[in-house]
N, C-alpha and C positions, 0 to 999 in steps of 0.2 A: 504494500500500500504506500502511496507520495503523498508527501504533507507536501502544502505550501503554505509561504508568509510572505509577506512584500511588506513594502515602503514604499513613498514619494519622497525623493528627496531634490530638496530646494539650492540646487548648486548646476553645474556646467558639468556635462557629461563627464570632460579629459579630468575634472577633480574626482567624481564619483567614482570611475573608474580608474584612476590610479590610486587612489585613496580603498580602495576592494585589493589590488592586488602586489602594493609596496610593503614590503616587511615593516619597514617603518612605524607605517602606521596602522598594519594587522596589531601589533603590541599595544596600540593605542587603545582598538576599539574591541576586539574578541575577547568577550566575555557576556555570562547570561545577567553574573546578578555584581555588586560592588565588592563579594569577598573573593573574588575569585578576578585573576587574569592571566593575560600569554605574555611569556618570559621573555620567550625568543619565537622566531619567524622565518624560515624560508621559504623562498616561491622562486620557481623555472618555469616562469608562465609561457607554454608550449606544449604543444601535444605529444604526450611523452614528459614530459618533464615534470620531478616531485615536486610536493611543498610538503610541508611540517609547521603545525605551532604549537608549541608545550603551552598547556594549560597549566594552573597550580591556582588550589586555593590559597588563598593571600596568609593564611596561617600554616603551611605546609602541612597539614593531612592529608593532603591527595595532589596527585598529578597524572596526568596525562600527556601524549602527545598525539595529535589530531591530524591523520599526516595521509596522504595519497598519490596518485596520479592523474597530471590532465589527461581528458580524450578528446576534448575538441574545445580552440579559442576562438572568438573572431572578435577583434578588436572594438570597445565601446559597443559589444554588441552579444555574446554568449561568453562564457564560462561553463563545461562541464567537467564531473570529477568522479572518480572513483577512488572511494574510503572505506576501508573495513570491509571487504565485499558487498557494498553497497555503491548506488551512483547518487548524485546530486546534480544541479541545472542551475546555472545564474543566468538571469536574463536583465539586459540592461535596456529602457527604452525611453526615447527622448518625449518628454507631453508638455503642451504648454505650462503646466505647474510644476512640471521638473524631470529628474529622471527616476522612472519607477523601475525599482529596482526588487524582483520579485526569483524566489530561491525555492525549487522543490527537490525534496529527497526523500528518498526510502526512507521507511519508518526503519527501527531495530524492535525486537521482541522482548528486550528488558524494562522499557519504560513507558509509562502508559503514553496513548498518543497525544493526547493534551498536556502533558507535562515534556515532550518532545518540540510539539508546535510551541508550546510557552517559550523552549529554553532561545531556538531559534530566531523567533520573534524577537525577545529578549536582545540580542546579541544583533542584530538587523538593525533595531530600535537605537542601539547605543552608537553604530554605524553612522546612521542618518544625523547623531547628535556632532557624531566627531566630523564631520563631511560638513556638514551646515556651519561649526563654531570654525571652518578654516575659510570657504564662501565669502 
């Protein structure tokens, strides 16, 4: 099953989307809730090419690292990924009120699906804060 989330975010495509796939600023904005963030960041944004971003809650109980391979880019335009044996979808689109930026992925079997749509939403939402406060 695909969840999807989106956002409208109020900025210029080239920010939006480089701001989605700069390490820089992956560390800035990936994360669901305030205790939690990503350490560190790479991306070979290319088909073929990995990325990774270690998660860690902000008190070191837990970490993770969130890591795959693209299958297909096209510039200011798609993002897809394959993670965990699952795929995901970024779709970037230009609208009068901004670029809606809208993400579907396979669910996992560990978490319920609205606390998955939450987490992702979550982390989109904090996206569009950090993309908008540089605008």
């Amino acid at each position: 099953m695909n969840i999807e989330v989106s956002t409208t975010v109020r900025a210029p495509m080239d920010l939006v989307w480089s701001a989605y796939s700069n390490p820089a600023d992956i560390v800035q904005w990936n994360a669901a809730s305030d205790d939690w963030h990503t350490t560190k960041s790479s991306v070979d944004l290319r088909p073929g090419g990995a990325f990774s971003s270690r998660m860690e809650a902000k008190d070191g109980s837990f970490g993770f690292d969130f890591e795959g391979v693209y299958t297909a880019v096209v510039i200011n335009s798609l993002i897809e990924y394959e993670f965990g044996g699952r795929t995901a979808r970024v779709d970037f689109v230009d609208e009068p009120q901004g670029v809606r930026v809208s993400v579907s992925f396979e669910a996992e079997g560990t978490h319920l699906l609205e606390q998955q749509r939450d987490g992702w939403q979550a982390i989109l939402d904090r996206f569009k804060r950090h993309v908008e406060a540089k605008a």
